[in-house]
C-alpha atoms as one frame of an Amber mdcrd trajectory, in Angstrom:
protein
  22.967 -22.576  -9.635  25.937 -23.855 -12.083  27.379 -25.783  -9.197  24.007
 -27.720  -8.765  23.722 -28.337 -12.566  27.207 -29.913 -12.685  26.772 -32.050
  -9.558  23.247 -33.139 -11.187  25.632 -34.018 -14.032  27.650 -36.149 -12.174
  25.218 -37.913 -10.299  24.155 -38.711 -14.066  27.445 -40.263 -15.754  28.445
 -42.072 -11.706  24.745 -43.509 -12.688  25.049 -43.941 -16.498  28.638 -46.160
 -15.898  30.507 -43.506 -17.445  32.575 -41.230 -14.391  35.930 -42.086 -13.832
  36.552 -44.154 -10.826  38.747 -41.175  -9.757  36.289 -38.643  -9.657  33.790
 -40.821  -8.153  36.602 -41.353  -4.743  36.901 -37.614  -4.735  33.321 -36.426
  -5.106  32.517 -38.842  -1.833  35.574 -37.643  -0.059  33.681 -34.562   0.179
  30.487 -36.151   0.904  28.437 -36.614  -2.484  26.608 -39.466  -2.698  25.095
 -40.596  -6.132  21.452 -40.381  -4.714  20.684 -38.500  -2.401  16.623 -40.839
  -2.638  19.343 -43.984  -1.428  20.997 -42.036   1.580  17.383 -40.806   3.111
  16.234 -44.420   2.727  19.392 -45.523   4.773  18.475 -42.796   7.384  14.895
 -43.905   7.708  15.501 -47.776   7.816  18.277 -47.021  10.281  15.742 -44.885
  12.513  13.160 -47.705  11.974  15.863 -50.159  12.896  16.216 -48.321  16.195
  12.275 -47.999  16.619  12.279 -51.746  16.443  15.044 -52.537  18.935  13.765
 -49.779  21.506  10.099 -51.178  21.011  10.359 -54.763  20.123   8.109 -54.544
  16.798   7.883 -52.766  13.765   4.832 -51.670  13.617   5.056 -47.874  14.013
   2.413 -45.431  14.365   1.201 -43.705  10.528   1.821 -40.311  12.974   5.384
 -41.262  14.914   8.211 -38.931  14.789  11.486 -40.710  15.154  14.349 -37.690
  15.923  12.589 -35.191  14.131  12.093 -37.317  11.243   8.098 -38.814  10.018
   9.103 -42.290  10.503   5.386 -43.260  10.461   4.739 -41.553   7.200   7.737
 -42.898   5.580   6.829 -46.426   6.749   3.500 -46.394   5.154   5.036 -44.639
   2.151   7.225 -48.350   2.245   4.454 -50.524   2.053   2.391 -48.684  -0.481
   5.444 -48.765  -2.985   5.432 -52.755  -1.945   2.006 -53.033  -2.453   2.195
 -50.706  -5.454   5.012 -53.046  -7.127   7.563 -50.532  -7.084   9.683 -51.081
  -3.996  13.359 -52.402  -5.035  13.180 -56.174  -3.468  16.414 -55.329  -1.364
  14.801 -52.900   0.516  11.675 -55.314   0.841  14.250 -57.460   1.777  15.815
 -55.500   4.263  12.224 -54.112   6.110  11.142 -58.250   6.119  14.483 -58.691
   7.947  13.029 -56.398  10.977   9.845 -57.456  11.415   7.850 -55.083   9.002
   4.836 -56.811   7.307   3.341 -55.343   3.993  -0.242 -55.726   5.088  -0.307
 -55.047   9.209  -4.060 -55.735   8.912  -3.887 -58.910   7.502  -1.226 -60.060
  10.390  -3.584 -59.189  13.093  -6.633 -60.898  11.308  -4.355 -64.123  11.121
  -3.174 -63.371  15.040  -6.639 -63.259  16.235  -7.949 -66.189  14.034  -5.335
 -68.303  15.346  -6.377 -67.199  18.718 -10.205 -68.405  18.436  -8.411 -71.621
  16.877  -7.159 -72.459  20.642
């Protein structure tokens, strides 16, 4: 319990601007990363970046399971925070980058209009 309190601490001052450089090399020698939010996202996008390669789109299921993990929940999750305002514009960015559109419903209407177009 007093271990978790000081590496909440940490996590705090590496955030803050105020942990030595020293202590910040050691703590991820051992494997502490400063968020632990920032290394799930990396995991998902990395699983949805291997969804998209196998598949060849982005547009994953709200119920798909990608190695255990709710890929389909987290990618909705995404585009709600987009939608929402609140997703960091790097990793809006980064989902753009593989194909992943905020608003999949919108895409398909503009798909099939430009389909009755031809």
């Amino acid at each position: 319990r007093k271990l978790g309190t000081w590496l909440q601490n940490q996590r705090y001052l590496q955030k803050k601007g105020t942990l030595d450089a020293s202590r910040i090399s050691r703590l991820k020698e051992v494997g502490v990363v400063r968020d632990q939010h920032d290394k799930n996202w990396s995991i998902m996008f990395g699983l949805l970046k291997q969804f998209q390669e196998r598949e060849g789109h982005s547009n994953v299921r709200k119920n798909h399971i990608e190695e255990g993990r709710k890929l389909g929940t987290w990618l909705q999750n995404q585009r709600y925070l987009q939608k929402k305002g609140t997703l960091d514009a790097s990793r809006i960015s980064r989902l753009k980058e593989v194909g992943v559109v905020r608003d999949q419903h919108d895409k398909n209407w503009s798909i099939m209009f430009g389909l009755l177009k031809q």
